[in-house]
Phi, psi and omega in degrees: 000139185254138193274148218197103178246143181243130194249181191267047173274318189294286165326327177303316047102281207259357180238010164190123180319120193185118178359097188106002189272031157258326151325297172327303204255020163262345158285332182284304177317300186321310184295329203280313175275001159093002203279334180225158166254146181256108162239149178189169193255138212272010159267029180280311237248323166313300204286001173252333170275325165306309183303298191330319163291341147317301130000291161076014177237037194198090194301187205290303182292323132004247173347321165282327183285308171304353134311316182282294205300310177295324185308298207295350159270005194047019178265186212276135186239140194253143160250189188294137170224182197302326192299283198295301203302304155355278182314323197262335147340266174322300166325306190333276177327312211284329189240211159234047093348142168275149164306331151341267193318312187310337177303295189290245191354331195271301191339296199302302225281323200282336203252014175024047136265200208225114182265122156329103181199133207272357181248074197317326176319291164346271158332287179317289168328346192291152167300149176271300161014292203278330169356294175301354177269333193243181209188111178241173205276000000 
């Protein structure tokens, strides 16, 4: 099964309607059928809640259900360790990527998956190395 890290350009995606969310949620469908593993680094659930408050189309208990709704897909979240943090350095060092971002690439690369992702900024900046790695959506 191929692994599929997804970043919250993507996740955002599936709770407001937005250029590409019909992609989006054809990947959340794919995980749902079991066709991909859905992975991401556990600072996905900050940067989607931020965004959301941001947004403005979703009151406070909104954003908590929707919070709930993500936990409740299971899918799998890593947090930083000495590997990924290393990795997401480097990617970093190498490009003009945020350590954010760099996070979700080192992930694809260390997890030999393909990261998803709705932020062309992203892509385009990825280290050409890491390239074979992001996908957009």
């Amino acid at each position: 099964m191929e692994t599929v890290v997804i970043d919250a350009s993507v996740l955002i995606k599936w709770f407001v309607n937005e250029i590409k969310s019909d992609s989006a949620i054809k990947i959340r469908d794919q995980y749902i059928k079991e066709e991909v593993n859905l992975i991401a680094p556990n600072l996905i659930l900050y940067e989607v809640l931020n965004a959301l408050k941001y947004i403005k189309l979703h009151n406070q208990e909104e954003v908590g259900e929707i919070f709930e709704i993500i936990i409740n897909y299971g899918i799998e979240l890593f947090t930083l360790n000495k590997e990924l943090a290393n990795k997401a350095i480097e990617i970093a060092m190498k490009s003009k990527l945020s350590l954010y971002d760099s996070t979700y690439v080192a992930l694809a690369s260390i997890k030999k998956g393909k990261l998803v992702t709705a932020d062309e900024r992203l892509s385009i900046n990825t280290p050409k190395e890491y390239k074979k790695n992001v996908k957009i959506l």
